[in-house]
N, C-alpha and C positions, 0 to 999 in steps of 0.2 A: 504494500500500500504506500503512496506518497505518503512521507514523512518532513516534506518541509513547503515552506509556500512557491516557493519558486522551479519544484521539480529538477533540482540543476548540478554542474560536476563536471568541468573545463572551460577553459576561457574564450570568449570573444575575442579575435584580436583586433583592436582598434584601426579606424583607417590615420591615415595621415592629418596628423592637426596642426598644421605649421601654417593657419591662413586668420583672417581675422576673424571677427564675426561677423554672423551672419547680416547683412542691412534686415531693419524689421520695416520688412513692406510686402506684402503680397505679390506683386511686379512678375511676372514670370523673366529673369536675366536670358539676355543677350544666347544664341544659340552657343557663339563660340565661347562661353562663359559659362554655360553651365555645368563645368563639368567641376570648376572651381564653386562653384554656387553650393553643391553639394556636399564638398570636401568640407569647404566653411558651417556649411550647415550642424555636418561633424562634429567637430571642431568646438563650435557651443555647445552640441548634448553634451561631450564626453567630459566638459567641464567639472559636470557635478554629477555625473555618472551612478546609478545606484548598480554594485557589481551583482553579476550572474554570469553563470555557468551552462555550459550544453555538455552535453558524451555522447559519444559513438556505442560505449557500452551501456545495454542494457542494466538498470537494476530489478530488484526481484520483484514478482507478480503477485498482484491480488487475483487470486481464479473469482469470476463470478457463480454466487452459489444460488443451484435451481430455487432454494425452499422463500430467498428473499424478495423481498416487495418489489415492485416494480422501478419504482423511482431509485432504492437502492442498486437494481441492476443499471438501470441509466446511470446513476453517480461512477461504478464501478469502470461500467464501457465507456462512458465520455471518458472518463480521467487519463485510463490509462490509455486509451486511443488518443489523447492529447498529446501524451508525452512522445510522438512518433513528430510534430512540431516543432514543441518547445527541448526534449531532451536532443533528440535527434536534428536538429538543425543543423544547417553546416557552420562550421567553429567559422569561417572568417564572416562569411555574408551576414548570418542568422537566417538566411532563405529557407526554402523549404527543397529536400532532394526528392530523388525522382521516384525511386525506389530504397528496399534497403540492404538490397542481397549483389549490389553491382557497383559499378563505378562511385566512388562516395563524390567527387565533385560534380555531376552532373544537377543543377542544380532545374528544377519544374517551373513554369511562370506561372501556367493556369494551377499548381499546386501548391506556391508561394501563395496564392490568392485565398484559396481554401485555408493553407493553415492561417492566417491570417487571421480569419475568421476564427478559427477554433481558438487561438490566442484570447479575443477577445470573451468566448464562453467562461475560457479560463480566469479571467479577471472575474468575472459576472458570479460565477462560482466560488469566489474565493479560492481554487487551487493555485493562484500565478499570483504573485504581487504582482500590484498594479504599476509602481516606477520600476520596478524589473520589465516590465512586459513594454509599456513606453520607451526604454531605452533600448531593448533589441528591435520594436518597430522602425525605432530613428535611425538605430544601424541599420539595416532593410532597407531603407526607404533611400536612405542617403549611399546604399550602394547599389541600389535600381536607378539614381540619378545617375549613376558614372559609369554605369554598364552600356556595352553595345544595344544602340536601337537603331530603326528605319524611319523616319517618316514619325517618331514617337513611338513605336510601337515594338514591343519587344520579340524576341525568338520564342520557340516551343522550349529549346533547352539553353542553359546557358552555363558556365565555368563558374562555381560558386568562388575560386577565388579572385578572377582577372575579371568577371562579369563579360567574357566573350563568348562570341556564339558557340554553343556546339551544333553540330547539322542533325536533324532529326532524321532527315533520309537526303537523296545524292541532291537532288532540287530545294532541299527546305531547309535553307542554311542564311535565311534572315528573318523576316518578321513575319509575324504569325496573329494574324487578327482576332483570333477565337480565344487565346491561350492569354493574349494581351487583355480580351475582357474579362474573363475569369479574374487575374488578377487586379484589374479597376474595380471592380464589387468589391473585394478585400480592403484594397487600401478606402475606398469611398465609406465602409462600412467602418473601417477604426476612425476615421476622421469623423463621423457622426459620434462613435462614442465617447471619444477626446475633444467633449464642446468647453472644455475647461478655461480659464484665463492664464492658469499657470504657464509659464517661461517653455515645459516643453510641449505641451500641447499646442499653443500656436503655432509653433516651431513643427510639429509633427503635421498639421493641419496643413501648413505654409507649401511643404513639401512632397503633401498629396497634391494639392490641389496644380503644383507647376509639372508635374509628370501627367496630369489628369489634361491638363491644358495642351500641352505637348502634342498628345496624338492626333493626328491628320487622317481622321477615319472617313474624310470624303475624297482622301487621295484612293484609297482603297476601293475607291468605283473606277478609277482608270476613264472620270468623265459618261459612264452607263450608268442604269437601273438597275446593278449587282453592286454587290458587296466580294471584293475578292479575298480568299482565306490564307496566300499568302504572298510575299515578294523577297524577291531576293537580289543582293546587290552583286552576284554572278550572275546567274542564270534569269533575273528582271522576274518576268511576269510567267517565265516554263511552265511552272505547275498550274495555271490559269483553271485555280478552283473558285468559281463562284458559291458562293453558299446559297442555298439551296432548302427551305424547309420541305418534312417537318423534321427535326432532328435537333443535338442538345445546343445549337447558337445562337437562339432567340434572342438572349442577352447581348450577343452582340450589337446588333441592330436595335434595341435598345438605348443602349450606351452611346452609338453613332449619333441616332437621335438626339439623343440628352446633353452631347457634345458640346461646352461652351466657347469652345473655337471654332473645330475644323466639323463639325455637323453634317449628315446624309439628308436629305428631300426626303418626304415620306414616300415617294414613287422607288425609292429603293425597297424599302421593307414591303407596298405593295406588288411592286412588278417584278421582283428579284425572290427576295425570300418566300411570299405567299403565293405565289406561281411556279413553283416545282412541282413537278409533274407527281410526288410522294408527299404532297404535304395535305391535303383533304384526305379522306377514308370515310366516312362515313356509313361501314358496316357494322356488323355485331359478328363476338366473336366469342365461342362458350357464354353467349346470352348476355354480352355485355359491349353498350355501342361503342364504339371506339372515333371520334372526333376527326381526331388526325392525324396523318403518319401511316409507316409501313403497316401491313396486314400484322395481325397479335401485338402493333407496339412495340417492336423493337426491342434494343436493351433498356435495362434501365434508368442509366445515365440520362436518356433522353428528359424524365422528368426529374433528374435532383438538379445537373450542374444549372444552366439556366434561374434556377428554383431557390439556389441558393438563399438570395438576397434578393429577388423579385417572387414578393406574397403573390403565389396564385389565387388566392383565397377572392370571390367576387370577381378577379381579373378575368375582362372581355373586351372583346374588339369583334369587326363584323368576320371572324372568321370561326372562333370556339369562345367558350370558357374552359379558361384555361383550370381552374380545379378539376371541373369534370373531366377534363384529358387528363391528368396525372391520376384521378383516383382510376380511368378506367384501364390504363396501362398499368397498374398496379395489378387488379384485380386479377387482369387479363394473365399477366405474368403470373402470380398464385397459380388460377386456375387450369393453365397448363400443365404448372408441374406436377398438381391435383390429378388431373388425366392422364399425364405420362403417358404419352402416346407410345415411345420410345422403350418404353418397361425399366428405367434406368432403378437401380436397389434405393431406397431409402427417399426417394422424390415423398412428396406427400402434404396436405393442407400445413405442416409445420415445419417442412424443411425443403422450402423454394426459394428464387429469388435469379434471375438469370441478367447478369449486366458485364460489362466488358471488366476483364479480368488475368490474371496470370490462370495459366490453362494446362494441361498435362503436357501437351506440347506448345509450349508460348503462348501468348500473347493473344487473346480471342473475344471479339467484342460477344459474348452469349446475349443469345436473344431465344423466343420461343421457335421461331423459324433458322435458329442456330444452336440446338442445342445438342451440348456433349456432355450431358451428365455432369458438367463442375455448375456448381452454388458457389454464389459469391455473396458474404454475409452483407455486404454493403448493398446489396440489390435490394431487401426487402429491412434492412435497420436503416438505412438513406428513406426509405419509404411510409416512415412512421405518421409523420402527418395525414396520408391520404387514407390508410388501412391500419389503426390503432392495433385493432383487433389479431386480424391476420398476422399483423408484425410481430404484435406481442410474442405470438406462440411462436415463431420462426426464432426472435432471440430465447426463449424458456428450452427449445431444444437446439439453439447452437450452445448456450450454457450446458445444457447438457453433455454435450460431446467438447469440452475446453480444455482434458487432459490433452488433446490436440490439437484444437483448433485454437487455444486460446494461449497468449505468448506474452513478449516484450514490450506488446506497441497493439495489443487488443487482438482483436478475433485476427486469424491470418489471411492471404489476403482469398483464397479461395480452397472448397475441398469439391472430392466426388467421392460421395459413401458409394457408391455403385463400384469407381476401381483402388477401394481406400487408399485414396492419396489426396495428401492435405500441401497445398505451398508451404515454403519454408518463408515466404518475403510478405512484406508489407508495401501497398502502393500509395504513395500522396493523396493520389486522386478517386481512391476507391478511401483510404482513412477519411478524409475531410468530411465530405456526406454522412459519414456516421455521429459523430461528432454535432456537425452544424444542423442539419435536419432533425436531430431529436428534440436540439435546442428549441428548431423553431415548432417542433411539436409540444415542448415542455411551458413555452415563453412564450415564444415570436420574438426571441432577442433579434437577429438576424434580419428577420424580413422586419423587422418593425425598425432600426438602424437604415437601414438601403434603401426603404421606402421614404424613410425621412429627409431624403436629400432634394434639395428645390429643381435640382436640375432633373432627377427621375419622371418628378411629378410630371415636369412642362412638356419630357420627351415621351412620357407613351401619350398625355395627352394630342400631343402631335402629331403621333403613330395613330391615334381613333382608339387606345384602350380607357375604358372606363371602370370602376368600381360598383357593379349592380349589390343591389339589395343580395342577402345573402342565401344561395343556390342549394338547396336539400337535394343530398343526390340521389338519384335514382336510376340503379340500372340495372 
């Protein structure tokens, strides 16, 4: 069990503070200055610094046990799914990595954004001091200022120590517009919580909001009615992926919207993302309609990343409401594994949940119309909000089985009772979902933080999303 507040055990190494302080003005500096901008930024936090610690070694486990209450098994699985964040961060960045069985500097952007997020449950909680947890966002934040970007916009992977790109595949070795809003929700999301007057709150505020201004998310139309996923300063525009709903980057387009520099037309998110040819569905599937999106809804991912920090809760526009799409992609996902069309050992109303995942051989986005027998806990614990009930029992029996599934850093990150074999690693982006979704099932910290932000409001209003009276679902 955590035994102290800040979960911690190795040092941060400080960046360079040999610059002045920071000027106190909100101003976004000069392009070729801000890389000093940051440094300075530094430079004042480190001044008065409250020390903490990260490690690469695990300390020992709390197992979560069948017989306790509910809320005690959420305290148990948040906490210690936290510490894959906060203990596990990389020692120079305080970022968040990628995985944890590979490369230790490879450091996640859209996973930096998630833990982000779970930092903040941590304060909310009491497990994180609150000036420990500010001064590694200010490290973070001020070495996301000095990292490689495009256009403002950051890579899928990057070098937690030098903040250079790593290439995610032979074409995708610059910026990455999906991965870049994932991580805007995060930092948007600490900056609402840090509305303080204190010296590092503004300070931490100051330096969301010149990274947040930064991005040129109307370059990323290339001048069209698309949104492109990514650019590269070798290969330019090679991978010429438009995005394309329905699938998990609503939030991008979003965030484009909401933009308070470099802003999208709403004729992108209508002619570009809600005109893919997989974004309507409108049938029923084991007796339950499904909105929009692939036939059975896909993996699960589709409803949490997006979800994170934009409440689907009343969210509509003239294409869905969006609760009713996550609860029916939830269900639909259950009720697959309920039928087991496949005959896979151990499927069942308690032990489902099919979302992208480490796989017996690699790497496999599971979905119902992809499935190979591996569960991945975060499909249906990320799902808590839409399916209480359902969830509930899926975590009563992954508690159940946590002589193996359960580890360093929480549930691991995938198993298959059908060829008993359980991962040995943990992924950012399957942790964070566990984590932040319960939250917002326990609270609405999260969605109530994201949604607080004045530029959210003006851009789905922009987009045509509205807030209806609140939707009983039915299906």
């Amino acid at each position: 069990m955590f035994t102290d507040a800040t979960l911690a055990a190795g040092p941060i190494s400080p960046l360079d503070s040999n610059f002045l302080p920071l000027p106190q003005n909100r101003a976004l500096p000069p392009r070729g200055r801000r890389s000093r901008f940051y440094r300075q930024a530094h430079s004042v936090a480190s001044a008065t610094e409250t020390p903490f610690k990260i490690s690469t070694r695990p300390r020992h486990s709390v197992t979560p046990h069948g017989g306790a209450s509910l809320d005690e098994l959420f305290d148990t699985l948040q906490r210690q799914t936290l510490r894959y964040f906060w203990e596990f961060g990389h020692p120079t960045s305080g970022l968040t990595r990628e995985r944890s069985n590979e490369t230790p500097n490879i450091i996640t952007t859209g996973g930096s954004g998630f833990g982000i997020m779970a930092i903040l449950v941590g304060i909310e909680r009491g497990w994180i001091d609150r000036q420990a947890a500010i001064d590694r966002l200010i490290t973070m934040v001020c070495f996301l200022g000095q990292a490689e970007r495009h256009h403002g916009a950051f890579p899928h992977w990057m070098d937690g120590e030098s903040g250079r790109t790593i290439p995610f595949s032979q074409c995708d070795d610059g910026a990455d517009i999906v991965e870049t809003a994932y991580l805007i929700v995060g930092l948007l999301s600490a900056r609402q919580y840090f509305r303080g007057s204190e010296p590092k709150a503004y300070l931490l505020r100051s330096l969301i909001d010149a990274l947040w201004q930064e991005i040129e998310w109307d370059w990323f139309t290339r001048g069209s009615d698309s949104l492109y996923w990514h650019w590269s300063p070798v290969h330019e525009w090679a991978m010429d992926h438009t995005i394309h709903g329905w699938n998990e980057c609503l939030i991008a387009f979003v965030l484009a919207a909401s933009a308070p520099r470099h802003p999208i037309e709403p004729s992108v998110y209508h002619r570009g993302w809600a005109a893919g040819q997989a974004f309507a569905n409108g049938r029923s599937f084991d007796g339950i309609p499904l909105p929009l999106g692939p036939d059975h809804g896909g993996p699960l991912f589709f409803a949490h990343y997006s979800f994170l920090g934009l409440d689907p809760r009343r969210l509509r526009d003239c294409y869905a409401d969006y609760w009713r799409q996550n609860v029916a992609s939830t269900l639909i996902n259950q009720a697959h594994c309920m039928r087991n069309p496949q005959k896979f050992d151990g499927y069942g109303a308690d032990c489902w949940g099919l979302t992208a995942s480490d796989s017996i051989d690699g790497y496999v986005a599971h979905a119902p119309d992809r499935d190979l027998g591996v569960i991945t806990p975060a499909a249906a614990l990320g799902s808590f909000p839409y399916a209480p009930a359902e969830c509930h029992r899926a975590l009563r029996h992954f508690a159940s089985r946590s002589e193996r599934l359960w580890g360093a850093y929480g549930f691991v990150d995938a198993f298959s009772p059908a060829m008993d074999w359980y991962a040995d690693s943990y992924l950012a982006i399957d942790q964070g979902p566990i984590v932040i979704m319960i939250e917002n099932y326990r609270s609405g910290l999260l969605w109530r933080l994201f949604m607080s932000c004045p530029e959210i409001r003006l851009g789905l209003a922009k987009l045509g999303f509205s807030r209806g009276a609140t939707a009983d679902i039915e299906l």
